[in-house]
C-alpha angles and dihedrals in degrees: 000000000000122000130197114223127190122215136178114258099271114220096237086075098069142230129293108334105240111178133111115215104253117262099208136226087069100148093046097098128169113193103188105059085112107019119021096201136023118010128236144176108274115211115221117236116220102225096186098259100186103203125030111181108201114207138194141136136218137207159199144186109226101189147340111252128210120203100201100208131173093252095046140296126305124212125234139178127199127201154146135241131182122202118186150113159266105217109201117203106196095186089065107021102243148135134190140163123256151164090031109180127177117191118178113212135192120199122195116183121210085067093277125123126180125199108255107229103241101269093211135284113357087354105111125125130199119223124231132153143199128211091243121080092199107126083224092056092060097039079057089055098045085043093051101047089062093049095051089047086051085051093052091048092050094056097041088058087044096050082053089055106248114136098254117212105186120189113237124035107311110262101186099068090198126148092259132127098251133126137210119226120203116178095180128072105217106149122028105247098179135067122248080255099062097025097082086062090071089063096050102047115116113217114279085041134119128188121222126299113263112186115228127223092007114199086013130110099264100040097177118176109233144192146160134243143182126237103180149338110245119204101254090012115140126228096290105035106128100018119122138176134251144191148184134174122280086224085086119089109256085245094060089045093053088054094048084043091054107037081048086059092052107036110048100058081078102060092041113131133241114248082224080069117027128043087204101051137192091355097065086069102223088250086054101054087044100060089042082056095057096036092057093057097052091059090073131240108300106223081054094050093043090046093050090041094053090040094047089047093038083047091048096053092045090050078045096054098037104109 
């Protein structure tokens, strides 16, 4: 007979999980796809772009899950996850969230999923497994479902025509007019050579394009910029990362590149305000805000998941 069980998140499992599956192909960097020489600091060009839709997506686990099966438990995670906008209408001006969904997941590892009862309104998850059994390896998937559901949205804005910034390095390589946004360095792009240019952008700058995994399966053009210069900040504070897919023609690149470099100043955040300024641009924060709050309070969420489960095996074992 196999049997679900409900725990809290043990602490052993980590925070947040973080981390993009790698593209491949990262340390494969041509520089000269834009300037075949020295480089410069690049400034951006406002070309008027009427509507930019930012995008992002949060998440939570909820609970670890044991499937208690004949030949041994099976370990489970729950969780939820919300994707949407901020859609900025520069005509008016004016911003407003769409476009809001909330999508609640249960991973089980060894290969074995089993249905979650509905755990009341708004409250229904939906099962899928993985052969692993590593805790890592579910947090990925959830992870990753979110991820893929904030790659849909993006293209979807950008098929539409709005200019699509999407938090996070960009996953659907398509031809569209969408930008990813990284606000964290974890692996040296640049050359000695071409390194020095970062610290010496001025905000609304951009340096060169370098084109990323170049010959590999996921080519994406690439550059830096600066949002601000914050008092006490050090060579790099306020620069984040950008990229777009190399599908696009070099041309069309140069323009998103440019009108990045311009725009987003604009929209950079306060550090009275934001822990993560200027990089948690001010539309961003305030979709994770709202999207926070749509995910539902946790230890409601947690209480109704553990009674509907504990319901569901008394119902199971009354004769």
């Amino acid at each position: 007979m196999t049997s679900l069980f409900v725990e809290g998140w043990a602490p052993e499992y980590g925070s947040p999980f973080d981390v993009d599956e790698a593209l491949g192909d990262e340390d494969k960097v041509d520089e000269k796809v834009e300037v075949d020489g020295p480089w410069e600091p690049i400034p951006g060009v406002d070309d008027g772009v009427e509507r930019v839709a930012f995008v992002d997506g949060v998440r939570r686990i909820d609970a670890r899950l044991t499937l208690d099966e004949p030949d041994g438990p099976v370990p489970g995670i729950c969780g939820t996850y919300g994707v949407g906008a901020v859609v900025w209408d520069r005509t008016v001006p004016r911003a407003e969230v769409t476009h809001a969904r909330i999508e609640r997941l249960a991973v089980f590892g060894n290969g074995r999923a089993a249905p979650i009862p509905v755990a009341g309104p708004q409250i229904s998850y939906r099962s899928e497994s993985v052969p692993e059994s590593d805790p890592g390896v579910l947090i990925q998937r959830f992870h990753g479902a979110m991820r893929k559901a904030e790659g849909v949205l993006s293209e979807q804005l950008a098929q539409e025509g709005l200019f699509v910034i999407a938090d996070g390095p960009i996953n659907d390589l398509s031809a569209t007019e969408k930008v990813g946004y990284i606000k964290t360095h974890r692996a040296p792009y640049l050359t000695p050579a071409t390194m020095p240019v970062v610290g010496r952008l001025r905000p609304g700058e951009r340096t060169p394009l370098f084109l990323i995994g170049k010959g590999g399966a996921y080519p994406r053009y690439s550059w830096y910029q600066r949002l601000a210069v914050l008092p006490g900040g050090h060579s790099w504070t306020g620069v984040v990362r950008a990229e777009v897919s190399s599908h696009l023609d070099l041309a069309t690149a140069v323009r998103i590149a440019d009108r990045t470099a311009a725009v987003l100043p604009a929209v950079g955040s306060e550090p009275q305000v934001e822990p993560r300024a200027p990089q948690n641009l001010v539309p961003i924060a305030a979709l994770e805000r709202e999207l926070r709050r749509r995910l539902g309070d946790p230890g409601y969420v947690f209480r109704a998941l553990r009674s509907a489960v504990m319901n569901q095996q008394t119902a199971g074992a009354t004769p």
